[in-house]
Biopython code that builds the backbone (N, CA, C, O; Angstrom):
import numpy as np
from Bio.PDB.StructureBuilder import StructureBuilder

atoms = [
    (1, "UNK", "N", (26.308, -14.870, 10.130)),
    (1, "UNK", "CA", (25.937, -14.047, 11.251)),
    (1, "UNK", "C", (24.475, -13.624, 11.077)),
    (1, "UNK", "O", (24.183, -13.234, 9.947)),
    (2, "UNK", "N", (23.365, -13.634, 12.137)),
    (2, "UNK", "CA", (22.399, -13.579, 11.788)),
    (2, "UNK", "C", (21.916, -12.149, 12.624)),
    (2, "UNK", "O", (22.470, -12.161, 13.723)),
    (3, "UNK", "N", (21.351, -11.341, 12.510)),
    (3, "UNK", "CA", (20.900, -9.538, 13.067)),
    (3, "UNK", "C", (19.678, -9.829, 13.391)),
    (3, "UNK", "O", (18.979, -10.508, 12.639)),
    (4, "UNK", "N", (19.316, -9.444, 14.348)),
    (4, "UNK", "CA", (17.880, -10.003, 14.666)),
    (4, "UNK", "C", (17.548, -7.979, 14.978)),
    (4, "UNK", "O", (18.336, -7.138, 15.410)),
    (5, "UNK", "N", (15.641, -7.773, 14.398)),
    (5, "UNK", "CA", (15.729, -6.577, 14.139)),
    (5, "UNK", "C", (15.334, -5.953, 15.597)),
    (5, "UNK", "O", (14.460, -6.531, 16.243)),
    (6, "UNK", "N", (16.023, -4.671, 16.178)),
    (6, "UNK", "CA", (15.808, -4.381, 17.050)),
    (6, "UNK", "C", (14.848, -3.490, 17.107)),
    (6, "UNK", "O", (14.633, -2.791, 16.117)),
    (7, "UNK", "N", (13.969, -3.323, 18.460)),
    (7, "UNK", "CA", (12.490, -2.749, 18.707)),
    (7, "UNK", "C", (13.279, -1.110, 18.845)),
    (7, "UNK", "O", (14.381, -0.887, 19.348)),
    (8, "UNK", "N", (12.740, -0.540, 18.498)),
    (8, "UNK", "CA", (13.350, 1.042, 19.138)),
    (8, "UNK", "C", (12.142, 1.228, 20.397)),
    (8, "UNK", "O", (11.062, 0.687, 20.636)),
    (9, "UNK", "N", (12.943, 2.269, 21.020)),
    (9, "UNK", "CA", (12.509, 2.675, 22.403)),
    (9, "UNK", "C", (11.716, 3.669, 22.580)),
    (9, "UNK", "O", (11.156, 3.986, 23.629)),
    (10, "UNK", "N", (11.630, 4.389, 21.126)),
    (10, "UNK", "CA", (10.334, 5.185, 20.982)),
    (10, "UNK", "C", (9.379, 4.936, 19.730)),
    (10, "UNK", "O", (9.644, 4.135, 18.833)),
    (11, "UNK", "N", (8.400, 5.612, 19.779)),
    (11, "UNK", "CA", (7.174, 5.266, 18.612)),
    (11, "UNK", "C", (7.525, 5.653, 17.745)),
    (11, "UNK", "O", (8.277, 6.627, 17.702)),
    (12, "UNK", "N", (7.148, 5.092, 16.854)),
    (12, "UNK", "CA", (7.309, 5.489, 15.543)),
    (12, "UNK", "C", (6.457, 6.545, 14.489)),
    (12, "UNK", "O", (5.814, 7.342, 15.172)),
    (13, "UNK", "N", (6.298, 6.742, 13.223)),
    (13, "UNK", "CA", (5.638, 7.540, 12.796)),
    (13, "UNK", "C", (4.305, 6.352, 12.544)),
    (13, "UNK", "O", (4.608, 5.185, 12.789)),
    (14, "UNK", "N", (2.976, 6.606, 12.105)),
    (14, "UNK", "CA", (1.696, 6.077, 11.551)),
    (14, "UNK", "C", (1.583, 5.453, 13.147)),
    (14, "UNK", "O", (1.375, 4.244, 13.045)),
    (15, "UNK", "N", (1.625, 5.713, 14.045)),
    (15, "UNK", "CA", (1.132, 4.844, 15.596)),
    (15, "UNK", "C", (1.822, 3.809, 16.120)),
    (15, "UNK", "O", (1.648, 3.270, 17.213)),
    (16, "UNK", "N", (2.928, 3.463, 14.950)),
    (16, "UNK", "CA", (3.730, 2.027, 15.663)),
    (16, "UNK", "C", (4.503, 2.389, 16.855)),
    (16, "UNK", "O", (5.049, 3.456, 17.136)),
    (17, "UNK", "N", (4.441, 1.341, 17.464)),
    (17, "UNK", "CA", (5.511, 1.603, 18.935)),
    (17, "UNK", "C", (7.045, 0.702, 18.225)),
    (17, "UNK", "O", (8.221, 1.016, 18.409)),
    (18, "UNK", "N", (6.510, -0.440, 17.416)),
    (18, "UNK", "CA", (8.277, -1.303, 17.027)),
    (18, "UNK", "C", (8.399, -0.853, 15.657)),
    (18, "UNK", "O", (8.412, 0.282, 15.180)),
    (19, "UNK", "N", (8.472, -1.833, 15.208)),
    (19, "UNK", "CA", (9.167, -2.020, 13.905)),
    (19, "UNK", "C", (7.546, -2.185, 13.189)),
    (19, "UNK", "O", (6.543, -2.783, 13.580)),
    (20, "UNK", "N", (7.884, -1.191, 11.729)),
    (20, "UNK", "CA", (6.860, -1.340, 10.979)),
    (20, "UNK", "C", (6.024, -2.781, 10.814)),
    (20, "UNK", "O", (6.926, -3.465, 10.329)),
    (21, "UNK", "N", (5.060, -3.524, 10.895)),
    (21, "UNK", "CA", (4.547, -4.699, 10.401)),
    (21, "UNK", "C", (5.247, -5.479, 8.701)),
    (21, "UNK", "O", (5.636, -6.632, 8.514)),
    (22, "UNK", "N", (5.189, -4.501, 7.875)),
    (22, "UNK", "CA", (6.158, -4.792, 6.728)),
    (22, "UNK", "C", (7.730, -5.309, 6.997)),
    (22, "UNK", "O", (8.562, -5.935, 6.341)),
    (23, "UNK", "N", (7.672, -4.681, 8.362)),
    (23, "UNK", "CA", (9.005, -4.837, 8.126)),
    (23, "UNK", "C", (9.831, -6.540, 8.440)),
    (23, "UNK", "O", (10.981, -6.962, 8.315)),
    (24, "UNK", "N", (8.521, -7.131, 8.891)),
    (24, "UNK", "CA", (8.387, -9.177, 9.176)),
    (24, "UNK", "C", (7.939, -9.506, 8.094)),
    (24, "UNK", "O", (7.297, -10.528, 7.850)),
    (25, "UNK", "N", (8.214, -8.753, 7.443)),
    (25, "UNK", "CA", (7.159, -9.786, 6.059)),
    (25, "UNK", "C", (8.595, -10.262, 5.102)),
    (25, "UNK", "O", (9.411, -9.430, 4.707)),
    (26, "UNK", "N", (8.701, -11.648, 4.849)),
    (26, "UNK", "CA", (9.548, -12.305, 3.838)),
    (26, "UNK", "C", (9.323, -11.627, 2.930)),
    (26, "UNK", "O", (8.193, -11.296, 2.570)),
    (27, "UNK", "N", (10.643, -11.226, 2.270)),
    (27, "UNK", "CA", (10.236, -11.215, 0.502)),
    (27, "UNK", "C", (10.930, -11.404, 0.019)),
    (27, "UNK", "O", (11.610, -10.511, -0.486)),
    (28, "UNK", "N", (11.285, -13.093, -0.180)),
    (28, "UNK", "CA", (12.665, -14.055, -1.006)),
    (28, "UNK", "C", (12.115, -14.135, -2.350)),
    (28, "UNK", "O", (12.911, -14.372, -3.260)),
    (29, "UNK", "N", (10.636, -13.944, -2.679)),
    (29, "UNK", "CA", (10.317, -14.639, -3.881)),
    (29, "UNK", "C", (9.417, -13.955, -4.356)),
    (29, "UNK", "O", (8.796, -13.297, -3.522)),
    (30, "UNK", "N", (8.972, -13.818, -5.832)),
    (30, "UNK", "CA", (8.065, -13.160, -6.653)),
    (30, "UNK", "C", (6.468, -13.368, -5.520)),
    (30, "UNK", "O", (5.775, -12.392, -5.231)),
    (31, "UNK", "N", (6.165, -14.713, -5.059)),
    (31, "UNK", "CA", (4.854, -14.739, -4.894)),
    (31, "UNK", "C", (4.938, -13.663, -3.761)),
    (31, "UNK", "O", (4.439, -12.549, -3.922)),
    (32, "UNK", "N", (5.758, -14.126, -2.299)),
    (32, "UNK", "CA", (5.316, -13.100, -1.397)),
    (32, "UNK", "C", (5.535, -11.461, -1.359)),
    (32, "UNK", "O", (5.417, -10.633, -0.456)),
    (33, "UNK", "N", (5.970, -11.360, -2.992)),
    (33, "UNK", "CA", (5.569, -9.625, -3.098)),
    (33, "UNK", "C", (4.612, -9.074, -3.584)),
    (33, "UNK", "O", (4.161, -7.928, -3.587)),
    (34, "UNK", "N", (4.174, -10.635, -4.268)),
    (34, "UNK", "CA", (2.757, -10.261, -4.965)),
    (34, "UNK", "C", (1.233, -10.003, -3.794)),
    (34, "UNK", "O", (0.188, -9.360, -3.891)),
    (35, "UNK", "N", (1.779, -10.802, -2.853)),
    (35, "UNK", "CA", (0.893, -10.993, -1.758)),
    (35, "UNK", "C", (0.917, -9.948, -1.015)),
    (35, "UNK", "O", (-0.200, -9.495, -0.768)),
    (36, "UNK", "N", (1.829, -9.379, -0.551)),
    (36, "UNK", "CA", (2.274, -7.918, -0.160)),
    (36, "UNK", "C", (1.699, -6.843, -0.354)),
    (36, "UNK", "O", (1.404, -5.858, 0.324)),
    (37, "UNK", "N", (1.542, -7.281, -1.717)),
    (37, "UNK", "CA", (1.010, -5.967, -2.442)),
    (37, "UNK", "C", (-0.429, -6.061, -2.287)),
    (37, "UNK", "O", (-0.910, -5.078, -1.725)),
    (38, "UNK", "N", (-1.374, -7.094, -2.674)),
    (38, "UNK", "CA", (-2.065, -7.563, -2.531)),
    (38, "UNK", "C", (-3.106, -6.897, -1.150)),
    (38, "UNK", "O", (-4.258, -6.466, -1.191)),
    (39, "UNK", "N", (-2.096, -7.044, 0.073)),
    (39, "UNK", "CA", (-2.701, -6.758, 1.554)),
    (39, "UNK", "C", (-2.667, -4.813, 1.399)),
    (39, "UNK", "O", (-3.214, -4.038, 2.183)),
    (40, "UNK", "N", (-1.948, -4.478, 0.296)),
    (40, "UNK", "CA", (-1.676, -2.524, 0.574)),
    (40, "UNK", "C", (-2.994, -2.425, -0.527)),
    (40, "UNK", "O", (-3.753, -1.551, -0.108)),
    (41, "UNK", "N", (-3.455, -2.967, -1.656)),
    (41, "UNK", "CA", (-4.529, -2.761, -1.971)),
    (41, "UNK", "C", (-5.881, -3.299, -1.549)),
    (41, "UNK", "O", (-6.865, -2.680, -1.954)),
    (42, "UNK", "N", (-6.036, -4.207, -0.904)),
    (42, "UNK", "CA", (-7.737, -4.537, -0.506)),
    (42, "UNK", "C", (-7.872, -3.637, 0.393)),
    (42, "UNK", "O", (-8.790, -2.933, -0.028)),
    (43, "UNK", "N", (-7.438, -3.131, 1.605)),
    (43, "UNK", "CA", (-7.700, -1.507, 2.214)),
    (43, "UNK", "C", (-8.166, -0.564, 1.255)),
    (43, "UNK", "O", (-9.073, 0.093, 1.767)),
    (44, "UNK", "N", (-7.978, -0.281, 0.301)),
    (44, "UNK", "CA", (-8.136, 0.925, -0.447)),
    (44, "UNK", "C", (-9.721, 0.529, -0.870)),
    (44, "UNK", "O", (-10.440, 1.529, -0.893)),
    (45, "UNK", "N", (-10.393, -0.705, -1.203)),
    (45, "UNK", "CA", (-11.104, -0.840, -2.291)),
    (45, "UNK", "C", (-12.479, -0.064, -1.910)),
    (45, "UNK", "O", (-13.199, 0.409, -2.790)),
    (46, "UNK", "N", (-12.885, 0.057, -0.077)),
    (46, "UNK", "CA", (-14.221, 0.750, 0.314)),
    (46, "UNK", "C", (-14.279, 1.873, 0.130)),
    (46, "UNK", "O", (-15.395, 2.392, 0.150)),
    (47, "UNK", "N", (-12.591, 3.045, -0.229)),
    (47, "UNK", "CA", (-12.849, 3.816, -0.664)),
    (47, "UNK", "C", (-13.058, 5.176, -2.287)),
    (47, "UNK", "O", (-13.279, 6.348, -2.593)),
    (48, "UNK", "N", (-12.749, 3.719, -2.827)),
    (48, "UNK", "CA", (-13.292, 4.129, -4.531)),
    (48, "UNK", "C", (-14.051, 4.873, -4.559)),
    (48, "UNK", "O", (-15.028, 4.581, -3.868)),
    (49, "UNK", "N", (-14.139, 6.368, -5.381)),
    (49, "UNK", "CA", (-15.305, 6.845, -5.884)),
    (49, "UNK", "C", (-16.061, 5.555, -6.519)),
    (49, "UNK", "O", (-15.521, 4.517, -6.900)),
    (50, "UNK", "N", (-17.724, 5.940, -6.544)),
    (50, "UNK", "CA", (-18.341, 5.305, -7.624)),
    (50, "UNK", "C", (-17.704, 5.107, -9.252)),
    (50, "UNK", "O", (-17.881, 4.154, -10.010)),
    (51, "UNK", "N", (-17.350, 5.666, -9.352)),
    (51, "UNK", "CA", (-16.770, 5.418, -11.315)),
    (51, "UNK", "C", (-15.336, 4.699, -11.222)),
    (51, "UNK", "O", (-14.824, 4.250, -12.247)),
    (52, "UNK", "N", (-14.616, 4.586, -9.815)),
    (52, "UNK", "CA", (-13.894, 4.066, -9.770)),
    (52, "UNK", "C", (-12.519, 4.762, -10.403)),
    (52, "UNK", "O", (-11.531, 4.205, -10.882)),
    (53, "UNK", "N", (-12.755, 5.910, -10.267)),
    (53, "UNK", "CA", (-11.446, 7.064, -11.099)),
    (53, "UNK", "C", (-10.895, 7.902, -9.908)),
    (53, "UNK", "O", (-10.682, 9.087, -10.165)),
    (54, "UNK", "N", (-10.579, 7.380, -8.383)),
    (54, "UNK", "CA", (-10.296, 8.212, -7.287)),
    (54, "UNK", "C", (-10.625, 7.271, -6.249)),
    (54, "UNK", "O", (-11.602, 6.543, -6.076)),
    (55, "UNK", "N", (-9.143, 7.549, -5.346)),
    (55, "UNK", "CA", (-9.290, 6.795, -4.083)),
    (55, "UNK", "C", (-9.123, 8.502, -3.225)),
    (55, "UNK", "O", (-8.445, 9.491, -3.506)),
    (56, "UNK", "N", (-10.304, 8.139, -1.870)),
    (56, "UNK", "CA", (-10.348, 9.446, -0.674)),
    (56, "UNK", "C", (-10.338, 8.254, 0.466)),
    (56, "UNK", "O", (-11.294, 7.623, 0.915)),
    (57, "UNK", "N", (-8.621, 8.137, 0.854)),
    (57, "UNK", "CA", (-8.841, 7.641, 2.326)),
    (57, "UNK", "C", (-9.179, 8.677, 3.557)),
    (57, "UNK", "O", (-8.803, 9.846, 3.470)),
    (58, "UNK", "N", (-9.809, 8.266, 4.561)),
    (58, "UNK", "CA", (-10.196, 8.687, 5.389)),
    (58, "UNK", "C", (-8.945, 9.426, 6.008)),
    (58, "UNK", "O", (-7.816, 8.961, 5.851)),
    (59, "UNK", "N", (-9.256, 11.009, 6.971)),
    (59, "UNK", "CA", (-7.817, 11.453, 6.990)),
    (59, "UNK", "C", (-7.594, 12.612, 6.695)),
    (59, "UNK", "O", (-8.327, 13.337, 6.023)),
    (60, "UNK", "N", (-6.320, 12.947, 7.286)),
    (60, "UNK", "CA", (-5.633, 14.528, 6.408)),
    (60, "UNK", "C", (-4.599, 14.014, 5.726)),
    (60, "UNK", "O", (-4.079, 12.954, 6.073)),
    (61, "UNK", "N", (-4.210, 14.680, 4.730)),
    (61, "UNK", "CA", (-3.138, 14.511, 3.784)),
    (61, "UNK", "C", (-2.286, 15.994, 3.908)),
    (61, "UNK", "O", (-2.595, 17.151, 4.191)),
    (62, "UNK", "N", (-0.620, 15.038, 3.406)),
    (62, "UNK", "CA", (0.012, 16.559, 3.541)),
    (62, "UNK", "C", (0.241, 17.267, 2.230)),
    (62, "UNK", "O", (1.179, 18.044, 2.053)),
    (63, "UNK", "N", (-0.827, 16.904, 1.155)),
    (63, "UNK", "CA", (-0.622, 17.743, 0.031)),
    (63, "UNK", "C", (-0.888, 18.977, -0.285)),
    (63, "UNK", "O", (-1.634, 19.536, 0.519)),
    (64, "UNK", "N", (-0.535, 19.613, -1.193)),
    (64, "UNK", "CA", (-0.335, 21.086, -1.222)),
    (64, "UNK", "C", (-0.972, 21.668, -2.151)),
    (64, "UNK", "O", (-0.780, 22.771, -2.663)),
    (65, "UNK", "N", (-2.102, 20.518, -2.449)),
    (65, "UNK", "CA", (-3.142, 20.788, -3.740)),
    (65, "UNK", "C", (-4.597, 19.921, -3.391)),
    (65, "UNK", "O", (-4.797, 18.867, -2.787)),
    (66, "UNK", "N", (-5.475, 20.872, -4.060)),
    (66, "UNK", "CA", (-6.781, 20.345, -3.658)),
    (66, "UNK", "C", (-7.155, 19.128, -3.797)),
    (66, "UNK", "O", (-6.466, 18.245, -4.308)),
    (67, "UNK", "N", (-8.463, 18.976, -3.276)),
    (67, "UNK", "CA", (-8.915, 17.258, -2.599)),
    (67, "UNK", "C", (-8.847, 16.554, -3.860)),
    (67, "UNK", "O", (-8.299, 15.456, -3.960)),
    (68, "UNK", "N", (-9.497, 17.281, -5.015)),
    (68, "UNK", "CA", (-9.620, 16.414, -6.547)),
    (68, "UNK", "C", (-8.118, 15.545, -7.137)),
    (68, "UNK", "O", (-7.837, 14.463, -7.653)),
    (69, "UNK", "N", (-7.295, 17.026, -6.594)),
    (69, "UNK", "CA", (-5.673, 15.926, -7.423)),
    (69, "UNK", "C", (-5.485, 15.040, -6.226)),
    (69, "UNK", "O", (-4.992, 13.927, -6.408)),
    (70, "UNK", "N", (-5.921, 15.525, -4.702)),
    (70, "UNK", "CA", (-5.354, 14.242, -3.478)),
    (70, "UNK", "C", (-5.967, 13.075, -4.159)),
    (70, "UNK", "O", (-5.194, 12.117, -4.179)),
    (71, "UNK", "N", (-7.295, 12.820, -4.812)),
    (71, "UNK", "CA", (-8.073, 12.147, -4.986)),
    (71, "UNK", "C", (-7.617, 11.267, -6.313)),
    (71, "UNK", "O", (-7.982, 10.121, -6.050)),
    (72, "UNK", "N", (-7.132, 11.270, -7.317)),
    (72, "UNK", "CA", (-7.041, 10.938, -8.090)),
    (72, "UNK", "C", (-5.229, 10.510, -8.124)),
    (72, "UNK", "O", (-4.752, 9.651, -8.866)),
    (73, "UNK", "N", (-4.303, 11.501, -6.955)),
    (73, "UNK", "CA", (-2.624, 10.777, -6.470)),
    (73, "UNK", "C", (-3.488, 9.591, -5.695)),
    (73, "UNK", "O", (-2.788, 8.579, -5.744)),
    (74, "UNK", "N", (-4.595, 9.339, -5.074)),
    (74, "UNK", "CA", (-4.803, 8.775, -4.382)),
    (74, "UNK", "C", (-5.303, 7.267, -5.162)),
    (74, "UNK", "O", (-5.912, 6.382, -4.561)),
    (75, "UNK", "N", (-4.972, 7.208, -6.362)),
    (75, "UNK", "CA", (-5.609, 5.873, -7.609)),
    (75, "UNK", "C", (-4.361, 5.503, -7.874)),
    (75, "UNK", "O", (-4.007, 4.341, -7.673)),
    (76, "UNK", "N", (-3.461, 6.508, -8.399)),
    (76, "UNK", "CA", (-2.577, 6.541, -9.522)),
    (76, "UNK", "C", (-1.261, 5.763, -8.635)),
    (76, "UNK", "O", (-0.497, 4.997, -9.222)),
    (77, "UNK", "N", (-1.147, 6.009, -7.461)),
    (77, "UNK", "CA", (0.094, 5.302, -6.675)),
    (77, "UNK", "C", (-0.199, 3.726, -6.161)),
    (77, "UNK", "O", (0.685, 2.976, -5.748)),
    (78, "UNK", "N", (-1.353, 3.447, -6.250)),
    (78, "UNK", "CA", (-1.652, 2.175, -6.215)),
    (78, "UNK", "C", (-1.473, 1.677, -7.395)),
    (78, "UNK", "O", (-0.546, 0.869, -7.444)),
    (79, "UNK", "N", (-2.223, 1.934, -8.714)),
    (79, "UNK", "CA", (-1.440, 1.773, -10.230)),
    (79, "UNK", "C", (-0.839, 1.037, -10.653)),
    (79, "UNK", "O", (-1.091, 0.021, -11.301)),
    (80, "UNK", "N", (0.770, 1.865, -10.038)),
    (80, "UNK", "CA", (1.783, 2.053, -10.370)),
    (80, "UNK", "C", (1.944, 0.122, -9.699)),
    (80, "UNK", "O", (2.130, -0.661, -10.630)),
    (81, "UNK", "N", (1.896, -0.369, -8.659)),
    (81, "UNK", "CA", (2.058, -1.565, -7.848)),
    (81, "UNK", "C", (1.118, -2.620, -8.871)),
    (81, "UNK", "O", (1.598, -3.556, -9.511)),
    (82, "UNK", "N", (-0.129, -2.277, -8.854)),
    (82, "UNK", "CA", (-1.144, -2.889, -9.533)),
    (82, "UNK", "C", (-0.657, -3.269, -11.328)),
    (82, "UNK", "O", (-0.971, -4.160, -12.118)),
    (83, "UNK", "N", (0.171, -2.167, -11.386)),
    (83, "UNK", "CA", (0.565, -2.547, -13.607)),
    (83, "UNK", "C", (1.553, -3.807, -12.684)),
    (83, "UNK", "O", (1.330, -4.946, -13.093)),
    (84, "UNK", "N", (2.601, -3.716, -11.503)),
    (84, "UNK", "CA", (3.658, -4.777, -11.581)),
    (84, "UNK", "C", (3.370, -6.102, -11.627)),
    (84, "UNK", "O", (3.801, -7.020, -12.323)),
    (85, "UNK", "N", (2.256, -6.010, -10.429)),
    (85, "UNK", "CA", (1.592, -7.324, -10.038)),
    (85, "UNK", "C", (0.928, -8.116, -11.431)),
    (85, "UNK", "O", (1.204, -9.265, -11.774)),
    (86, "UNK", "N", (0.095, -7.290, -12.047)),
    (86, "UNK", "CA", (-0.361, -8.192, -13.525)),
    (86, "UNK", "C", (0.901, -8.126, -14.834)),
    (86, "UNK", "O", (0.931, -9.085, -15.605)),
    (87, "UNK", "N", (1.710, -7.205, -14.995)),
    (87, "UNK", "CA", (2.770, -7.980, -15.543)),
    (87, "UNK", "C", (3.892, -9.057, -15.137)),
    (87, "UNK", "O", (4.473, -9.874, -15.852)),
    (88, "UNK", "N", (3.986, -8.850, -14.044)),
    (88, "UNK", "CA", (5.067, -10.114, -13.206)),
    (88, "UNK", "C", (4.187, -11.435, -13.105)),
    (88, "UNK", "O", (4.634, -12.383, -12.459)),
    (89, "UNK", "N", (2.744, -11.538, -13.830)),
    (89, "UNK", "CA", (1.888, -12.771, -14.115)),
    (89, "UNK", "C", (1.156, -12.633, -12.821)),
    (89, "UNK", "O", (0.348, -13.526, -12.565)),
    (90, "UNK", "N", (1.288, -11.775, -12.064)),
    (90, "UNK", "CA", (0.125, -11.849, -10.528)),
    (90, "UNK", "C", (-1.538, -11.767, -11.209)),
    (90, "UNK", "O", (-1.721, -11.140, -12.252)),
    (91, "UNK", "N", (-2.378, -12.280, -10.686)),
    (91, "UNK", "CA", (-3.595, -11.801, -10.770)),
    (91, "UNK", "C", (-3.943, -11.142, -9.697)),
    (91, "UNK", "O", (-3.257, -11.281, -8.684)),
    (92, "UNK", "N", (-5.151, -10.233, -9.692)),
    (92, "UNK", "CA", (-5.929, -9.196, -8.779)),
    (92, "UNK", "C", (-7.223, -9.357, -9.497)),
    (92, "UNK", "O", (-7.435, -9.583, -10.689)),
    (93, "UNK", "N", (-8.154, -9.165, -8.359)),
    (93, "UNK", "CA", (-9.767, -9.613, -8.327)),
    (93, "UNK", "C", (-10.237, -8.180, -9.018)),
    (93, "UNK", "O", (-9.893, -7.080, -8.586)),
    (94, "UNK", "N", (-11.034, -8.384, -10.097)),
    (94, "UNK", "CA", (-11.747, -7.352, -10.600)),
    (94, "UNK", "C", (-10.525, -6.700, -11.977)),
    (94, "UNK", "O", (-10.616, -5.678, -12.658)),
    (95, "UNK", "N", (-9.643, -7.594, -11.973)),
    (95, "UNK", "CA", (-9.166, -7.378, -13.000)),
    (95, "UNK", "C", (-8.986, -8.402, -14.201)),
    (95, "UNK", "O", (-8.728, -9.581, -13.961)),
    (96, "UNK", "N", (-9.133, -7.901, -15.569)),
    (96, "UNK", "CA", (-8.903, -9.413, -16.605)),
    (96, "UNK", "C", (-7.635, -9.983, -16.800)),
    (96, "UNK", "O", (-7.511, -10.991, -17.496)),
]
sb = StructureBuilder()
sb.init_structure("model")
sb.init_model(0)
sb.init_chain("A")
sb.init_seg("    ")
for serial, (resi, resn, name, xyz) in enumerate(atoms, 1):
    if name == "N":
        sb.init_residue(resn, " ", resi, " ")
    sb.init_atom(name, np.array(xyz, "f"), 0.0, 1.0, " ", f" {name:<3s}", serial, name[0])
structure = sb.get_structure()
């Protein structure tokens, strides 16, 4: 039996009107999660501090602590994706 995903009839949260964009994306196999991941970090990279110790996306955030810790949750949750991708054997640009 095959479910084909249905559009909802109102918008969604982040501006979507359907179904998240993620939510068409295959992911049968190691590569296309690596790739996945891949497309949620090259967005981030224009907004590196210089030293490269803090991501500030453009925006309000709903945190409940100043810009420095938004700034530095804002490295550390990409990270967390970034340690999987180079241990599951992925490579990422700018890394050895």
């Amino acid at each position: 039996m095959t479910t084909e995903l249905q559009e909802p009839k109102t918008g969604l949260v982040l501006g979507y009107n359907g179904a998240h964009p993620f939510s068409r994306v295959d992911l049968t196999d190691r590569a296309s999660v690596q790739e996945l991941l891949r497309t949620l970090l090259d967005p981030l990279e224009p907004f590196f501090s210089p030293h490269k110790a803090r991501v500030r996306v453009p925006g309000g955030t709903a945190v409940r602590f100043d810009q420095t810790a938004a700034d530095v949750e804002g490295i550390c949750r990409p990270l967390w994706g970034l340690a999987c991708l180079l241990a599951g054997g992925g490579e990422y640009r700018g890394t050895p």
